[in-house]
C-alpha positions in Angstrom: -13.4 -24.1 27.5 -16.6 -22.4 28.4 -18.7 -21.1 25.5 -17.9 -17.2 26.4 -14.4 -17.9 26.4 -14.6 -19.5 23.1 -16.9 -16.8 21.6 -14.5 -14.3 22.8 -10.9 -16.1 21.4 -12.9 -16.7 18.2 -14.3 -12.8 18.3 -10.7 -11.7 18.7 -9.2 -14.0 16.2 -11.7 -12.6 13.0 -11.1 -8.8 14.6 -6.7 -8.6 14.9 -6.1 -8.7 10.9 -8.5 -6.3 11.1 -7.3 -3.8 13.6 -4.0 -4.4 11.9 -5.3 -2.4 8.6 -7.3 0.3 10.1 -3.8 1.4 11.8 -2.2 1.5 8.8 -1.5 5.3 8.2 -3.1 6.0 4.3 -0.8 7.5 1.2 -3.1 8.7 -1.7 -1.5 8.3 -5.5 -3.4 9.8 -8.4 -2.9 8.3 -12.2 -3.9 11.3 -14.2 -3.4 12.0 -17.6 -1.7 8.7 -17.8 0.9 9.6 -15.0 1.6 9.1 -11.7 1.1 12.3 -9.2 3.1 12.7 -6.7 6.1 10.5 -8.6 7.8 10.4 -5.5 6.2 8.9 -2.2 8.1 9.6 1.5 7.5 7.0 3.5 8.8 6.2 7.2 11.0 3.4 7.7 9.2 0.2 9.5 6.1 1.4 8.6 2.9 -0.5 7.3 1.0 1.9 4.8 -2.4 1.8 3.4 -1.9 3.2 -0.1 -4.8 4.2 -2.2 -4.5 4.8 -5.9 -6.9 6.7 -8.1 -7.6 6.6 -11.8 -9.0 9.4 -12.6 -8.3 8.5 -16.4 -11.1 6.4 -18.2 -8.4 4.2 -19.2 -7.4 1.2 -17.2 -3.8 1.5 -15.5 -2.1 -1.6 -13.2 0.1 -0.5 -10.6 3.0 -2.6 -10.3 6.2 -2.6 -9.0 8.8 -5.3 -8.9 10.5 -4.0 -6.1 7.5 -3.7 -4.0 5.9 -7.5 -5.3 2.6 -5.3 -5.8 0.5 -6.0 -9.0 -3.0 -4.7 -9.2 -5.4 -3.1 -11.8 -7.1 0.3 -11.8 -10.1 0.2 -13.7 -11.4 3.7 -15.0 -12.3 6.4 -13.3 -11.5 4.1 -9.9 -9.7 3.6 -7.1 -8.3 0.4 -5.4 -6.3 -0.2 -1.7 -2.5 -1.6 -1.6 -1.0 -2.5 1.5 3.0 -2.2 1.1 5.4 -2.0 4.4 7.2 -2.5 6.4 9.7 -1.0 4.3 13.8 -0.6 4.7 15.4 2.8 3.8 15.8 2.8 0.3 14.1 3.8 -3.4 11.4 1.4 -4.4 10.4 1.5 -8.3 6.6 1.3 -9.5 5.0 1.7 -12.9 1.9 1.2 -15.0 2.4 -2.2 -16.7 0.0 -0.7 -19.5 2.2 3.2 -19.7 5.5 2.0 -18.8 6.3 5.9 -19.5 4.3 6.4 -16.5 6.7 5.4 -13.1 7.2 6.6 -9.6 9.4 5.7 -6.7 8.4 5.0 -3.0 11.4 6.9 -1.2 11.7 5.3 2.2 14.1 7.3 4.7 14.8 7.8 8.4 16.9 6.0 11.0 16.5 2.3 10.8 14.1 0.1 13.2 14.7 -2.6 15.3 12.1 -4.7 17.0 12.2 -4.5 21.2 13.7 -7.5 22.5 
C-alpha cells in the first residue's frame, strides 16, 4: 500500500465519526428555574439528534433519562452536548436526577423507517 493511499484511509478513518455528528440536526433544552423548557421535545423518527442542554440556573442539574440510557451533568450557568437517536415512535421520559420535580418527554412521531435493502 503506497504511503498516499495509507495517509488517505487513515485521513478518512479519524474524519467519518466526525462527519457523522456535524449532520446531526441540533435540539436546544433550557433548565431554568429548576425546570425543563420546552417539556416536550418532537423529534423525527430514525433520526440522530444533537441535543444541547443549558443551565442557565447556578445550580448543578444532571440530565438523565432511563428510557433514553443518557446520564450527564450540567454544571451552572452551562451547557453540555447529548447525542440520542435513532429513535422509534414513541414517548421517551427524562429528568433531573438532582429535581426529580423537574421532567420532560422526548415525543418521537411520524411514519416508521426502514433501512434500503
Amino acid at each position: 500500500m503506497s504511503l498516499e493511499l495509507s495517509s488517505l484511509t487513515l485521513l478518512v478513518a479519524l474524519t467519518a465519526p466526525m462527519l457523522a455528528f456535524a449532520e446531526s440536526p441540533t435540539v436546544e433544552l433550557v433548565i431554568h428555574n429548576q425546570q425543563f423548557t420546552p417539556q416536550e421535545l418532537p423529534l423525527p423518527v430514525g433520526t440522530k439528534i444533537k441535543l444541547v442542554v443549558h443551565n442557565q440556573d447556578s445550580l448543578p442539574a444532571e440530565f438523565e433519562s432511563y428510557d433514553l440510557s443518557r446520564e450527564v451533568v450540567v454544571p451552572g450557568h452551562s451547557s453540555v452536548t447529548v447525542f440520542i437517536g435513532p429513535l422509534s415512535p414513541g414517548r421517551y421520559n427524562f429528568f433531573n436526577d438532582f429535581n426529580h420535580a423537574a421532567q420532560g418527554w422526548v415525543v418521537v412521531t411520524g411514519p416508521a423507517t426502514h433501512p434500503a435493502h
